[in-house]
C-alpha positions, 0 to 999 in steps of 0.5 A: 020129930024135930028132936030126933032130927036134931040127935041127927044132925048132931051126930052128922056133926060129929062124924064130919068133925072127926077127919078119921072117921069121915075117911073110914066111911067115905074113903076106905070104900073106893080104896078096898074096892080098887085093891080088890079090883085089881091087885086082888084077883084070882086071875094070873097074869104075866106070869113069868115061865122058861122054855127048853125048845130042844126042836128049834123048828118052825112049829115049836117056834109058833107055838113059844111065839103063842104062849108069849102073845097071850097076857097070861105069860112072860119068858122069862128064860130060854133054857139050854138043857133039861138040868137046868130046870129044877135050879131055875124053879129054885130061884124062883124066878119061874112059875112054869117051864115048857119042855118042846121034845127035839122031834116035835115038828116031825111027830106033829107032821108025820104022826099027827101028835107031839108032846109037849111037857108042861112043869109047874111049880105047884108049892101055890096048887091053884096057881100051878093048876090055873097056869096048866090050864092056860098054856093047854088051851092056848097050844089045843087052839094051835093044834086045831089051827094048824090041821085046818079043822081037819078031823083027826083019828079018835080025836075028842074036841072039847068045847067051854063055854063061860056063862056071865063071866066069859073073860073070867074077870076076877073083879066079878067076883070080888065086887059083891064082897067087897059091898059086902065087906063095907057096908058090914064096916061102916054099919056095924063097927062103927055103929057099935063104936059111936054109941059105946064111946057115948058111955065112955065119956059120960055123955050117955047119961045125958042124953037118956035123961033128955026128953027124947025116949032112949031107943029115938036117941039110938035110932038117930045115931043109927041114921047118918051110918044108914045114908052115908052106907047109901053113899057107899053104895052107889060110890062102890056100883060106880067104880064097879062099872066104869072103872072095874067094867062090870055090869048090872045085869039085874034091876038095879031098883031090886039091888038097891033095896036089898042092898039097903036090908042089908044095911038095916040088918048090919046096923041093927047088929051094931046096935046089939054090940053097943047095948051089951058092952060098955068099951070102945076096945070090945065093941070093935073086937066083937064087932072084927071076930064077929061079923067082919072076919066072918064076912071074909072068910064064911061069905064066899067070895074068898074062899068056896064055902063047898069046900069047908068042912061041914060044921064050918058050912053050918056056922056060914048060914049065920053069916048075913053077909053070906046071903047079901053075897049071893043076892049081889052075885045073883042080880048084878052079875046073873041078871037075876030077879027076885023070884030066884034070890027070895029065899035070901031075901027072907033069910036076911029079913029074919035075921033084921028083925031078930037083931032088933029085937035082941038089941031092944030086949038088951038095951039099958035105959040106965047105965049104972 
């Protein structure tokens, strides 16, 4: 036991010696999970759009008045004449021009409806469609406000309600990715780096000959990666909740444990790189186009997976980050327990053990 911890503390070593490493590990956490926090957000805000009020009355300045008080919308221009729509859509400087016909005080006072035209420019869809649907909720709210409640003819009120996310903070989505993503980083490339780099440089050799048995000597490298990921993660829950402000709804107990499977699982999917290639340069492509790009664009957080083609579906249940996904989403954000994520759970043990035996059954006990 006092050798192994010694492979240990030689490895600590060597990673707090590298100022490169030490950054990828530590700081590259709290820089994705600011990016993705703020900068990377489905959200839409401010987003600059034109109107042409042909009526200039009171009502359609109340409601241009509303739009411009949400945060979700910024005039950019006032428009003179429908012409100058389209050209100002090719500048674009617009996402979005709200046309307010010449009667529409009158329409709204003697015929209870008004028009009111809504153009966006759709060459981003998800954009145009999220902006349509801002700007339509926020003139249903002044529609309702200005009858008073009074009941309308046929009139057919809607009424949403968002569970776990009702401001629709984008941060609620992106938070489970992000620890996703890192922990995927830190275990599994760097991981598969560490030991490679070992048989590049010929000190391998060495320490298979030492009296330590080969897998200790893996294992013990394996083990700084495993508690700086618990640095990791208790870094990523922080910033999630007191910069970000999103909440821990679950046990955090459970989210700590299968955050650690996770982690074990990841690791022993570096290990299974290092055993089978002999290069710093392969370890990490296998370890990029295998797990990471995966982790981004199989996992869900980025893109729904129900609208893959369906091969593509079947090739994400592979993805072990996709399952760490939905156990994050389930018990941080949903307030779940492990009665709803124990499928997942299962998924994500199988997977650990397979990885393990994969990589002990592939390991070389001799390099040559």
């Amino acid at each position: 036991m006092k050798q192994f911890l010694s492979f240990v503390k030689k490895e600590f070593y060597h990673i707090f010696r590298d100022h490169r490493t030490m950054f990828i590990l530590l700081g590259m956490p709290v820089v994705q999970i600011i990016i993705f926090g703020f900068a990377l957000t489905n959200e839409v805000k401010n987003s600059r759009i034109a109107v042409l009020d042909m009526a200039k009355d009171e009502a359609s300045a109340s409601l241009i008045n509303e739009l411009e008080a949400s945060r979700y919308f910024e005039i950019e221009k006032y428009l003179l004449s429908y012409q100058e729509v389209e050209a100002e859509f090719k500048t674009g400087r617009i996402h979005m021009a709200v046309i307010l016909p010449q009667n529409f005080s009158s329409d709204l006072l003697h015929l209870n409806t008004a028009q009111v035209q809504l153009i966006a420019d759709a060459s981003d869809p998800n954009m145009a469609n999220t902006l349509t649907n801002y700007a339509s909720a926020i003139i249903m709210d002044y529609l309702e406000r200005i009858t008073d409640g009074r009941k309308l003819p046929y009139t057919i009120k809607t009424e949403y309600r968002m569970l776990y996310n009702p401001q629709m903070k984008g941060a609620y989505n992106f938070v489970p990715g992000v620890m996703a993503m890192v922990l995927m980083l830190v275990c599994t490339m760097m991981t598969a780096i560490t030991i490679v780099r070992e048989k590049e440089t010929g000190t391998m050799e060495v320490l298979l000959v030492s009296p330590v048995q080969p897998l200790k000597i893996v294992v013990a490298k394996a083990v700084p990666y495993m508690l700086l990921s618990m640095v990791n993660i208790a870094t990523i829950l922080l910033l999630s909740v007191f910069v970000l402000d999103v909440p821990i709804n679950g046990s955090l107990l459970l989210l700590v444990l299968e955050s650690i499977l996770f982690t074990l699982t990841s690791l022993a999917f570096g290990l299974f790189i290092s055993s089978v290639t002999n290069s710093q340069q392969t370890a990490m492509f296998i370890s990029l186009t295998g797990m990471f790009l995966p982790t981004i664009m199989l996992s869900g957080f980025m893109f729904p997976i129900e609208n893959m083609p369906g091969i593509l579906q079947y090739i994400s249940n592979v993805v072990p980050a996709k399952w760490y996904y939905i156990i994050v989403r389930s018990v941080m954000i949903k307030g779940t327990g492990l009665a709803t994520v124990w499928k997942e759970t299962l998924i994500l043990f199988g997977m650990l053990l397979f990885l393990l035996f994969m990589s002990i059954k592939t390991f070389k006990i001799r390099l040559a």
